[in-house]
SERO-4910 file (N, C-alpha, C, O; in steps of 0.05 Angstrom, whole numbers):
BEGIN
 pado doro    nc1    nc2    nc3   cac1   cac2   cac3    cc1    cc2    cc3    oc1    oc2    oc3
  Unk    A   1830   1337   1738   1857   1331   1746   1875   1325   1722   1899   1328   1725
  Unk    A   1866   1317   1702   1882   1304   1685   1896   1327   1669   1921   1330   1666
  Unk    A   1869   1347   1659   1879   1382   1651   1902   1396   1669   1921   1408   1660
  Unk    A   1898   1393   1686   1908   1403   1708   1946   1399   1706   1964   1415   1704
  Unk    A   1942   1367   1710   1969   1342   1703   1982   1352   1670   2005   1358   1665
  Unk    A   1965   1350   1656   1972   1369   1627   1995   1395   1630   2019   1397   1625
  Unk    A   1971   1413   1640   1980   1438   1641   2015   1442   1653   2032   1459   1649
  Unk    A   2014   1427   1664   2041   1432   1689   2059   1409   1667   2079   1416   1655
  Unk    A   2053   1395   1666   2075   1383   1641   2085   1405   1620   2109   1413   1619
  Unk    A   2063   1415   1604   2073   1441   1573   2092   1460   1602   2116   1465   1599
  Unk    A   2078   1468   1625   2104   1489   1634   2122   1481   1644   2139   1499   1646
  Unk    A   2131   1451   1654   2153   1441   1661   2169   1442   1637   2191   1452   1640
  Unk    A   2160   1431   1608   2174   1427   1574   2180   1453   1576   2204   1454   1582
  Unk    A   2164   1488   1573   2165   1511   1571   2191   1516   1595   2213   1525   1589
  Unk    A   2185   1511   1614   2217   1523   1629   2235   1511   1623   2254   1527   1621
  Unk    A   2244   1481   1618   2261   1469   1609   2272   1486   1593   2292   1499   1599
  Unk    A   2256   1486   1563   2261   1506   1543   2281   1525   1552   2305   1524   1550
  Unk    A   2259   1551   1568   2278   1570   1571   2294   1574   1585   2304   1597   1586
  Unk    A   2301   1552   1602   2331   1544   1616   2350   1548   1596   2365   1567   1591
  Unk    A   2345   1522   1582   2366   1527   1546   2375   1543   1537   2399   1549   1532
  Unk    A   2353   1555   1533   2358   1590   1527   2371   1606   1530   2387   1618   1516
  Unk    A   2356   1609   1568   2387   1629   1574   2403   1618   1580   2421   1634   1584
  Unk    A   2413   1592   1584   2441   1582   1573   2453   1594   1560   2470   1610   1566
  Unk    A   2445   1586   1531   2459   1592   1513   2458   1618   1511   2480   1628   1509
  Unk    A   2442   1633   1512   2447   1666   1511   2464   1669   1531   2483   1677   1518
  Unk    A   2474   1669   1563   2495   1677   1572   2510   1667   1568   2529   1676   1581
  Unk    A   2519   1644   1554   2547   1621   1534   2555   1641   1506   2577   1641   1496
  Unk    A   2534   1656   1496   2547   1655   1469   2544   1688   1456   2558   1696   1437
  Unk    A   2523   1703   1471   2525   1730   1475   2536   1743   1485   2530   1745   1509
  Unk    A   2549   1755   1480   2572   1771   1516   2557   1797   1518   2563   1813   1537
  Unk    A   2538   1804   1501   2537   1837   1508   2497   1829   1515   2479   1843   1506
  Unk    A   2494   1815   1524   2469   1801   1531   2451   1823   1547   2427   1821   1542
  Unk    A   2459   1842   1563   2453   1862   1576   2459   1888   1561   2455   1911   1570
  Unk    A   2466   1882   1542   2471   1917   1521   2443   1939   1525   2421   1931   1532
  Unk    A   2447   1956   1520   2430   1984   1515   2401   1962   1507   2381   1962   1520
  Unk    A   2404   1948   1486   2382   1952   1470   2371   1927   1478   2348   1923   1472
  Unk    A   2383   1907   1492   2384   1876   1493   2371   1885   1524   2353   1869   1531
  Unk    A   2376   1907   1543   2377   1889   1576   2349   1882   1580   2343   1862   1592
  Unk    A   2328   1901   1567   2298   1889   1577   2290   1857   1569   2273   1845   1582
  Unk    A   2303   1843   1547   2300   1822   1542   2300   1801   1557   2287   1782   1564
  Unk    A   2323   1813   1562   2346   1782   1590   2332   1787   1609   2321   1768   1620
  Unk    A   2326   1821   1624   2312   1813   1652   2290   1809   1659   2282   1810   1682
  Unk    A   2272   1802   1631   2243   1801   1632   2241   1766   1627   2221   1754   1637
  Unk    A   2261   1753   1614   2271   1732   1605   2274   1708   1637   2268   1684   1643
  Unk    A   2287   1730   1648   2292   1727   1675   2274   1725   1703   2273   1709   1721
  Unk    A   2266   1742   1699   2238   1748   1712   2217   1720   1714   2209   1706   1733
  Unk    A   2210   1720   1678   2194   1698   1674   2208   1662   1687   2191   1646   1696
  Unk    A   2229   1657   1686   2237   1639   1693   2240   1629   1712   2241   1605   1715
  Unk    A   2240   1653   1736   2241   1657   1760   2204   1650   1763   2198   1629   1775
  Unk    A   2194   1659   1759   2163   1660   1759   2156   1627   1756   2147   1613   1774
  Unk    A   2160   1617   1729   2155   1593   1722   2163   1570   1750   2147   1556   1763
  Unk    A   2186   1573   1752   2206   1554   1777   2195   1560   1802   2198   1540   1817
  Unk    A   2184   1580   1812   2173   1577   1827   2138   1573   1834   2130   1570   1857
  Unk    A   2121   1574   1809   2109   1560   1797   2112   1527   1805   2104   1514   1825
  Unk    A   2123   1522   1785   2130   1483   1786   2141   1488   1821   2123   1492   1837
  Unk    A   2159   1487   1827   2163   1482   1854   2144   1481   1874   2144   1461   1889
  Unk    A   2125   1502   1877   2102   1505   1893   2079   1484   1892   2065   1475   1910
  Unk    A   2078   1478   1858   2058   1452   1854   2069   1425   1863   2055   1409   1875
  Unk    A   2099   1420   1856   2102   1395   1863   2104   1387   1898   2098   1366   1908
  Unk    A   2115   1417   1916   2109   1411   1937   2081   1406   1954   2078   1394   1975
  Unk    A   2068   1416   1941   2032   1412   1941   2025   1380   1948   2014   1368   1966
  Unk    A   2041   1374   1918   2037   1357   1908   2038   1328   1928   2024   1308   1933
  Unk    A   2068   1341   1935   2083   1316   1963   2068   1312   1985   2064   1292   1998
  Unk    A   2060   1337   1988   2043   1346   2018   2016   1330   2014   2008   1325   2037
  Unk    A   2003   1322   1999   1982   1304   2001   1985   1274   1994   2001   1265   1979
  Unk    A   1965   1261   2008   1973   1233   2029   1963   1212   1999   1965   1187   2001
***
């Protein structure tokens, strides 16, 4: 349990992170989706989406037991 309790902390810090991220990439990039850029952002995207619902699923787990 404690590994477990670990693990989900570094990916809660890791999404945090890349919250930031793409913050600031759609704040300060405007062409963030260009030719050469779009696989970045929507893989960027993807992952974030993945992560969040990730953490979400564990902490409701989490609630759900007594």
């Amino acid at each position: 349990m404690m590994v477990e309790r670990q693990l989900f902390k570094i990916i809660l810090i890791g999404t945090a992170l890349l919250t930031g991220t793409l913050l600031t990439g759609f704040t300060f990039v405007h062409d963030m989706f260009a030719q050469g850029k779009a696989h970045k952002g929507i893989l960027s995207l993807i992952a974030w989406v993945i992560y969040s619902v990730l953490l979400w699923g564990h902490y409701q787990k989490r609630l759900a037991w007594p």
